[in-house]
C-alpha positions as CSV (number, residue, x, y, z in Angstrom):
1,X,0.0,0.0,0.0
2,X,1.8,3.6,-1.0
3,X,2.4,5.8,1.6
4,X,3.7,9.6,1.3
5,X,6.8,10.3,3.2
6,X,7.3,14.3,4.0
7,X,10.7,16.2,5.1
8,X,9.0,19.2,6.6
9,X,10.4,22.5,7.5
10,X,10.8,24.0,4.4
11,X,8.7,27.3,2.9
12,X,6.8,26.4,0.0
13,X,7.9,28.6,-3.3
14,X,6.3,28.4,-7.2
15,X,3.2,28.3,-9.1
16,X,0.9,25.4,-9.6
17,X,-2.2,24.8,-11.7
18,X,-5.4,23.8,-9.8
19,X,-7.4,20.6,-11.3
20,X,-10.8,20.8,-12.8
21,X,-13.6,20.0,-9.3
22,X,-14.2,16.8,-8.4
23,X,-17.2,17.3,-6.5
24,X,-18.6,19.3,-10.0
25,X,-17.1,16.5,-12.2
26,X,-19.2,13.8,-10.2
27,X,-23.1,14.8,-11.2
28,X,-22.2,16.4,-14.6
29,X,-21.1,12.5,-15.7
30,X,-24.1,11.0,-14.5
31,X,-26.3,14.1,-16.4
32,X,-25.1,11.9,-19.7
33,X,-27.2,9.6,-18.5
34,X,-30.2,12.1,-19.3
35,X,-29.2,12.4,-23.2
36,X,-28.7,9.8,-26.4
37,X,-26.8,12.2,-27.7
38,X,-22.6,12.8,-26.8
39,X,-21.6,14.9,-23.5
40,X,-18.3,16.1,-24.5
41,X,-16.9,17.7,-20.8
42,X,-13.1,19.6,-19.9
43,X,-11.2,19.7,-17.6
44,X,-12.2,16.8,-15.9
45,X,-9.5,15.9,-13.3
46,X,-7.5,12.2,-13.1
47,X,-9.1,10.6,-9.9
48,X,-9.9,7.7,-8.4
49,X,-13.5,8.8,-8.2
50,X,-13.5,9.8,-11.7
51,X,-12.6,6.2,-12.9
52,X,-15.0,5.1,-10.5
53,X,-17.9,6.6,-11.6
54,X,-16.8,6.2,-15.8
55,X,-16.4,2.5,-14.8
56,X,-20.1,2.6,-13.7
57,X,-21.7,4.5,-16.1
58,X,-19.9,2.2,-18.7
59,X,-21.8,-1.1,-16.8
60,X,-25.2,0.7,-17.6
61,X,-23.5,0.7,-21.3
62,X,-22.8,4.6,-21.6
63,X,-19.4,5.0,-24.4
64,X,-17.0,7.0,-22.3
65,X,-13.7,8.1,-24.1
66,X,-11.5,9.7,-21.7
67,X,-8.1,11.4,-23.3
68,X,-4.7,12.8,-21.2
69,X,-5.5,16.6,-21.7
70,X,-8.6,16.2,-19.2
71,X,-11.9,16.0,-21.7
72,X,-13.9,13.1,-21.4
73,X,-16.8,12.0,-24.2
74,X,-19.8,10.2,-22.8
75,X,-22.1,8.9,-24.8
76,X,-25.6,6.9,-24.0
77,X,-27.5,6.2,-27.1
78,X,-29.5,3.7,-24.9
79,X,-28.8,2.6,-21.4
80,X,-28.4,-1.3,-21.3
81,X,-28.8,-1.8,-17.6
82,X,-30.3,1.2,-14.9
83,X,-28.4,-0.5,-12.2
84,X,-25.9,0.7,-9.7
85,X,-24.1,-2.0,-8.0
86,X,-22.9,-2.5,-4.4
87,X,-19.2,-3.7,-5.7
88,X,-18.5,0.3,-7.2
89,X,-21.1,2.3,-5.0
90,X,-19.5,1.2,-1.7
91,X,-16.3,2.9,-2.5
92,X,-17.9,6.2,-3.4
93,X,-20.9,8.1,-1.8
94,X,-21.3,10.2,-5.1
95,X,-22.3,6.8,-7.2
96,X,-26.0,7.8,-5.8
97,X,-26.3,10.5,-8.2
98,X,-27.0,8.3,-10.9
99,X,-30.3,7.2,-9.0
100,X,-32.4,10.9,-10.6
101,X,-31.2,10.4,-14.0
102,X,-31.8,6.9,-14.4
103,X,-35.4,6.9,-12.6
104,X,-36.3,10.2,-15.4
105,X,-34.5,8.8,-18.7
106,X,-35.7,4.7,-18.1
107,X,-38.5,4.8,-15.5
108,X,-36.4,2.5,-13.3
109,X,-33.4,2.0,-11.2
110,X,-31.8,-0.1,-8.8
111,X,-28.8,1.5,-7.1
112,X,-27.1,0.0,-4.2
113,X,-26.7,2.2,-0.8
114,X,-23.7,4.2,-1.2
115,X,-20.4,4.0,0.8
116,X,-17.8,6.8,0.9
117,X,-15.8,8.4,3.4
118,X,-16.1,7.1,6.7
119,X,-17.3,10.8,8.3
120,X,-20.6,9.6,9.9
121,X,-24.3,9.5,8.5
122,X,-24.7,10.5,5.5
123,X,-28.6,9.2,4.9
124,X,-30.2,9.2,1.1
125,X,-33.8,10.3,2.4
126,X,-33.7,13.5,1.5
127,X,-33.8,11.8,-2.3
128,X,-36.0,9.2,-1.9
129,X,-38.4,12.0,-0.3
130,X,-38.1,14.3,-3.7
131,X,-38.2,11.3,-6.0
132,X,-41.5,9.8,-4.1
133,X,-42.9,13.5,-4.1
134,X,-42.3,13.4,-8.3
135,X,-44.7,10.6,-8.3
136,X,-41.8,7.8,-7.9
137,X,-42.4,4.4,-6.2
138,X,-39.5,3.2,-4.1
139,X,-38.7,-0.2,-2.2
140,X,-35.4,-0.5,-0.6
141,X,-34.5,-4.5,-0.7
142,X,-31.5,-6.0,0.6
143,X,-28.9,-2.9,0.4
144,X,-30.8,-2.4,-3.3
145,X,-33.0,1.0,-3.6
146,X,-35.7,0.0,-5.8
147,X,-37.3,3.0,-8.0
148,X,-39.9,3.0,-10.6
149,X,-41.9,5.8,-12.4
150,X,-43.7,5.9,-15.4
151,X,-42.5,9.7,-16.1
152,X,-41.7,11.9,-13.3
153,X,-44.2,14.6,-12.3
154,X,-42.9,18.2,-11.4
155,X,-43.5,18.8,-7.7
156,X,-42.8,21.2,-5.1
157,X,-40.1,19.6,-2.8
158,X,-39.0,21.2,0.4
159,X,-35.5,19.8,1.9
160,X,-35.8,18.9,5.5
161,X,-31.9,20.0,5.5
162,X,-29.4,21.2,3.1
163,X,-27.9,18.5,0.6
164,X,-25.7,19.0,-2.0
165,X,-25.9,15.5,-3.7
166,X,-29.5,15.8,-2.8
167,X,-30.1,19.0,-4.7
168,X,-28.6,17.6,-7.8
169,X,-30.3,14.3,-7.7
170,X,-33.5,16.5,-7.9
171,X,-32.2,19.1,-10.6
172,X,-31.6,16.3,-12.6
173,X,-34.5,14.1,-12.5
174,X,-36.9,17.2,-12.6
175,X,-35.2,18.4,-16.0
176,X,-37.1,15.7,-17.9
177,X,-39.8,15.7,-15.6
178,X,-43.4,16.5,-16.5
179,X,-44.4,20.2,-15.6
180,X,-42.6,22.4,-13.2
181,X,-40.4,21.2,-9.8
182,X,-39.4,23.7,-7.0
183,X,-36.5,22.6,-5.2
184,X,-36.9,25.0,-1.7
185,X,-34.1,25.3,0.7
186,X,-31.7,24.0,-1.9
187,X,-27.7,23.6,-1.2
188,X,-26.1,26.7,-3.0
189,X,-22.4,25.3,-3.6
190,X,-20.8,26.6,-6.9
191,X,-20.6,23.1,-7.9
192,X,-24.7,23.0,-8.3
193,X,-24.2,26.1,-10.7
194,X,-22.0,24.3,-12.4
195,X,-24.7,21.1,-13.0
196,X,-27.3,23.9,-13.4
197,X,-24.8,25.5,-16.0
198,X,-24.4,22.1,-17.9
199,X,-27.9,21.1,-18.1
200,X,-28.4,24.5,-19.4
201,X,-25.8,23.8,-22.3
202,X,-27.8,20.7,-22.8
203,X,-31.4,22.2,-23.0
204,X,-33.0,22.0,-19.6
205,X,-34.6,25.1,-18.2
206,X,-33.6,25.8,-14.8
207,X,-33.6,29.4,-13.0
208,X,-32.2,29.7,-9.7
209,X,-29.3,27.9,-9.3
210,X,-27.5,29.6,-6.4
211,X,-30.2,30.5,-4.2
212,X,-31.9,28.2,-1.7
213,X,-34.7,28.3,-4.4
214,X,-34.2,26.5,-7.6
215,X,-37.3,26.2,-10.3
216,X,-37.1,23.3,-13.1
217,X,-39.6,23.5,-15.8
218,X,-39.3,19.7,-17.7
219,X,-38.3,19.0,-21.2
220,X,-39.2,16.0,-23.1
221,X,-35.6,15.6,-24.2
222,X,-32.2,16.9,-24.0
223,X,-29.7,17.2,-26.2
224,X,-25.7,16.9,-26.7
225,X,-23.0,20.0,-25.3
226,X,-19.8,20.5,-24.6
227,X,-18.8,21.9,-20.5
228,X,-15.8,22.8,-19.3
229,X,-15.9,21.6,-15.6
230,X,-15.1,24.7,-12.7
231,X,-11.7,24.6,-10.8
232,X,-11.4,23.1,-7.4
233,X,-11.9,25.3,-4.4
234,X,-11.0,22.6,-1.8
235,X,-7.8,21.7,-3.7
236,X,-7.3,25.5,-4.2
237,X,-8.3,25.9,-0.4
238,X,-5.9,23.5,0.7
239,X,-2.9,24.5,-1.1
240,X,-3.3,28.2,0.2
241,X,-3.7,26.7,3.6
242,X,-0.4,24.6,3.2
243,X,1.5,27.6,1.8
244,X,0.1,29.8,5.1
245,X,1.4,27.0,7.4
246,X,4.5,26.6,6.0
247,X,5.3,30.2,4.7
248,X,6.6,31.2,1.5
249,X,5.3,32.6,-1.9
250,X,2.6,30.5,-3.9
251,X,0.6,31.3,-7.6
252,X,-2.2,29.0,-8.1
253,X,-3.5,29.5,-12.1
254,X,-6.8,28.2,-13.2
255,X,-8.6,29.0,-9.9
256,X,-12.5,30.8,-9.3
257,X,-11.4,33.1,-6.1
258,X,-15.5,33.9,-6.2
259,X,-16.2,30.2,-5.1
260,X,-13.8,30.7,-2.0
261,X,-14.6,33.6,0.0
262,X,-14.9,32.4,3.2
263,X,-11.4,30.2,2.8
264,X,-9.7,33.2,1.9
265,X,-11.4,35.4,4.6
266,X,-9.8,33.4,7.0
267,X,-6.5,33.4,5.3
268,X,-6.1,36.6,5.5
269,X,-7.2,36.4,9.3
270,X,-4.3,34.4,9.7
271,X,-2.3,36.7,8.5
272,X,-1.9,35.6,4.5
273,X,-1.3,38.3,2.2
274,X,-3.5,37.4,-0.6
275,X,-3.6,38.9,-4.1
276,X,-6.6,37.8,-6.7
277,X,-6.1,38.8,-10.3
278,X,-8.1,37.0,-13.2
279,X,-8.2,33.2,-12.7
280,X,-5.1,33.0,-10.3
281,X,-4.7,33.5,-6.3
282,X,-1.1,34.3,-4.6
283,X,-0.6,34.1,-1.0
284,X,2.3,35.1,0.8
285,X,3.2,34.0,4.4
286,X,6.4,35.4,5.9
287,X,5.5,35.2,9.7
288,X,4.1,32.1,11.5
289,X,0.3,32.4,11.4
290,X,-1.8,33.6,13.9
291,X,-5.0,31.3,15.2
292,X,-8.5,31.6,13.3
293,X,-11.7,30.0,15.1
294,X,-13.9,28.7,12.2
295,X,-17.2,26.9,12.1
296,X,-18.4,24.9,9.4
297,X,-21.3,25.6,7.6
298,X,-23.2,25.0,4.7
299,X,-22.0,27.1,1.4
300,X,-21.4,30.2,1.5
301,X,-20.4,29.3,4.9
302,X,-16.7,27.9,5.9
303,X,-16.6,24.5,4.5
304,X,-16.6,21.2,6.3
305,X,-14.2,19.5,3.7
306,X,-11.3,22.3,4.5
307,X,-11.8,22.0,8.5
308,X,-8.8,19.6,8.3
309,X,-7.0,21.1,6.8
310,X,-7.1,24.6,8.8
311,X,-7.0,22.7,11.9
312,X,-3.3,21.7,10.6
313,X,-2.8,25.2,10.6
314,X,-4.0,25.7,13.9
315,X,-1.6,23.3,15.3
316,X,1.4,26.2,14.6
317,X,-0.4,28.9,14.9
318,X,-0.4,31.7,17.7
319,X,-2.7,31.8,20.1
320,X,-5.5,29.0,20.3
321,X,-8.6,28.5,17.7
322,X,-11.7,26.6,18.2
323,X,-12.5,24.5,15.2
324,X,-16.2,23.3,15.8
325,X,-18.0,20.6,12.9
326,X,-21.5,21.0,12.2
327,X,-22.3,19.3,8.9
328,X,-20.6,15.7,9.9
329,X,-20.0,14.0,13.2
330,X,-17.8,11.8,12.9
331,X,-15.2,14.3,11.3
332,X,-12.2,15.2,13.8
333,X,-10.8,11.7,13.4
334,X,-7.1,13.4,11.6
335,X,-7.2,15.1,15.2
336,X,-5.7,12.1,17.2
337,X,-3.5,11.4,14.5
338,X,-2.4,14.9,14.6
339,X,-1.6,14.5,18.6
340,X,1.3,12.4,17.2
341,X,2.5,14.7,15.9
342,X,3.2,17.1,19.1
343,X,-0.3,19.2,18.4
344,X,-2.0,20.4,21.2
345,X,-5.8,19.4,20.5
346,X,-8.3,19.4,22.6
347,X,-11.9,17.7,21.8
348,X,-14.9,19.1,23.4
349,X,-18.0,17.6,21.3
350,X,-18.0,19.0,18.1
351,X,-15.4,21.8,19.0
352,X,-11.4,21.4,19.1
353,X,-9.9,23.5,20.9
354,X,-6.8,24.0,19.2
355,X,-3.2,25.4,21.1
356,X,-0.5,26.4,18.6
357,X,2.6,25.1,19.3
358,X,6.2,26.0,18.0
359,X,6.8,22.8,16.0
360,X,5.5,19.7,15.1
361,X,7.5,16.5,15.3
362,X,7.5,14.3,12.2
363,X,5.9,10.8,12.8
364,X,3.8,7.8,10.7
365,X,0.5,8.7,10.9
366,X,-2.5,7.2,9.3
367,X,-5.1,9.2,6.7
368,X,-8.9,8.3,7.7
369,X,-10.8,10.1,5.3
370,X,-10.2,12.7,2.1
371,X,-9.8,15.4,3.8
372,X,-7.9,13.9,6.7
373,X,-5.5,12.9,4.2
374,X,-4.6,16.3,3.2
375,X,-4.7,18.1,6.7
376,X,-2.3,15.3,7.6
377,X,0.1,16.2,4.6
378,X,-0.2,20.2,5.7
379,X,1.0,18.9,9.1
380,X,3.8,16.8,7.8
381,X,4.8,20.3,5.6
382,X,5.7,21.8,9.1
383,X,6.5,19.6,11.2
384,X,10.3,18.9,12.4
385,X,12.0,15.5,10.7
386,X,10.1,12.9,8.8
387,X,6.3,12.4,8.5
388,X,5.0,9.1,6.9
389,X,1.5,9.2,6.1
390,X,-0.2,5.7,5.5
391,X,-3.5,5.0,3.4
392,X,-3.3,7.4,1.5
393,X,-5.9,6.0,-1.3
394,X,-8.3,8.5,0.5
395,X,-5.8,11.5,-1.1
396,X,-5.8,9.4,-4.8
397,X,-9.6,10.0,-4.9
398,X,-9.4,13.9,-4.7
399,X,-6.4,15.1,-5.6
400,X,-4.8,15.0,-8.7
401,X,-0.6,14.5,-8.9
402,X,-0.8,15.9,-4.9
403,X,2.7,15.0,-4.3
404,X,3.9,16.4,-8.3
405,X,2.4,19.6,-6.9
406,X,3.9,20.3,-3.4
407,X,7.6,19.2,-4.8
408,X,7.2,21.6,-8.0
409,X,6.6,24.1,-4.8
410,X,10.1,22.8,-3.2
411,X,8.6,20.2,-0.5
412,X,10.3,17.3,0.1
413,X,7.9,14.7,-0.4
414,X,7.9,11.2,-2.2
415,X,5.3,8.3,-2.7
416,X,6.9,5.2,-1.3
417,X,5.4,2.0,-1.6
């Protein structure tokens, strides 16, 4: 099993160019499933998940073409089998978005229970609750979600709580719905623009995208288009947070600064000096960084899936900051593994109360989750000696080249097997 090995203590100096977003890549495949005709998307970053998800779409007998420079071709001039099974779905959460599409395009589905990160529960209800609300019948039988619907009916769906896999689900299944669907208190994350964007491209009518209310009016078809997939704030967030932990001079190119306000907000709290010009972000740290409390929230808000990686920063930071987790509860796991590192972390519930210390001390610790993986790699950046961090297949499904990047910025850092 490959395992990154980190010689820390060294400023971080270059430019790098961000990958296209996983997280938008994800539900923009699975909208090929909506369409006989060719989804050409750019890009599209090398992941893990990506294969993933082109290896199921190609068992439901989608054509995807994928080429080096990033564009991928999928094409679905019939769908041979509407099922999702448990072998693929278990190793990532995302495979559920496949269950809208198929139910609107074929009238049935059968898509196993999803896995993912292990970051607590992650339930599918809000889904099934849309779905059943658009007129759809569901059974769930042994780990199998069972959907049927002649065509989908446009409803008016109110979320009990904000999902982002949720949303898009919806989105998608309502775009070839019959009549209108209102999607209230709908997750606003640039990456559900970026769906809304590509369904667009492809025909659907949606208005709202953005706001907590999003309005669908159904098409009987949709057609071919070609999308260019956004950047990816978390990767962009976490390479500004590794450059303000371990000082030095970074350019990131092919970024969208307006997706990461509240990232860079607290940057700059830190003590960052950050400079935003066209699709690039430099920061500049030349002092050790001051502590920033931050809260995770639901987008705009800070964002669950760069706690880690700030509470990494915390851990050399002046002063203390209180890190608290409100979206997942099951998230402060890289926290323990961060202890053995020399941080001083405290857990209180869903707060950790964070003391900065001087130095870190390298050590082997183990990655537990995505995210995890990275805040664990910021920590090996700063920390004194050699850091091994094991398991890192977690980083291999959303980061592309993560260890190419951080040496072309002068860490020392190898993959070892």
């Amino acid at each position: 099993m490959d395992k990154l090995k980190i010689t820390g203590g060294r400023p971080l100096q270059g430019e790098v160019r961000m990958s296209g977003a996983k997280n938008a890549a994800l539900p923009i495949m699975c909208a090929a499933l909506l369409t006989s005709k060719p989804l050409t998307l750019t890009n599209v970053p090398h992941l893990r998940d990506v294969s993933t998800m082109a290896k199921l779409l190609g068992e439901m007998g989608l054509r995807v073409e994928r080429s080096a420079e990033g564009r991928v071709v999928l094409h679905a001039p019939t769908i041979k089998d509407p099922t999702a099974s448990y072998e693929l779905v278990k190793t990532m959460r995302a495979s559920v978005l496949v269950l809208g599409p198929l139910l609107a395009r074929c009238g049935r589905a059968k898509v196993s229970l999803p896995g993912g990160c292990a970051i607590g529960a992650r339930p599918v209800d809000q889904h099934l609750k849309g779905l059943e609300a658009m007129g759809a019948t569901i059974a769930i039988e042994h780990g199998y979600m069972h959907a049927s619907a002649e065509r989908l009916r446009g409803a008016r769906i109110v979320m009990d709580l904000v999902t982002v896999t949720g949303t898009e689900n919806l989105m998608m299944a309502a775009a070839l719905a019959e009549g209108e669907t209102l999607i209230e208190n709908a997750a606003r994350e640039p990456e559900v623009v970026d769906l809304a964007r590509c369904l667009a491209a492809m025909g659907a009518k949606i208005e709202g995208a953005g706001s907590d209310v999003i309005r669908i009016a159904g098409v009987r078809s949709l057609g071919g288009a070609e999308h260019r997939v956004m950047p990816d704030r978390i990767e962009t967030g976490t390479y500004l947070a590794a450059a303000a932990a371990a000082g030095g001079k970074v350019r990131l190119t092919s970024t969208a600064a307006e997706s990461l306000d509240a990232t860079l907000e607290k940057l700059r709290e830190a003590g960052a000096k950050l400079s935003v010009k066209d699709h690039s972000i430099e920061i500049e740290a030349t002092d050790r960084p001051n502590a920033v409390s931050v809260r995770t929230a639901p987008y705009p808000g800070f964002a669950t899936d760069m706690q880690a990686q700030f509470m990494a920063l915390a851990t050399v930071a002046r002063g203390t900051a209180l890190i608290t987790e409100t979206i997942f509860e099951n998230r402060f796991m890289h926290a323990l593994e961060m202890q053995r590192l020399g941080a001083d972390i405290r857990l209180e519930g869903n707060t950790a109360v964070v003391k900065g210390v001087e130095r870190l001390q390298g050590a082997t610790v183990m990655a537990t989750d995505l995210r995890a993986s990275a805040g664990l790699v910021i920590a090996g950046l700063v920390a004194d000696g050699e850091t091994v961090v094991d398991r890192i297949y977690h980083l291999d499904r959303g980061y592309e080249a993560l260890e190419t990047k951080l040496s072309a910025l002068g860490a020392r850092i190898e993959r070892v097997s």
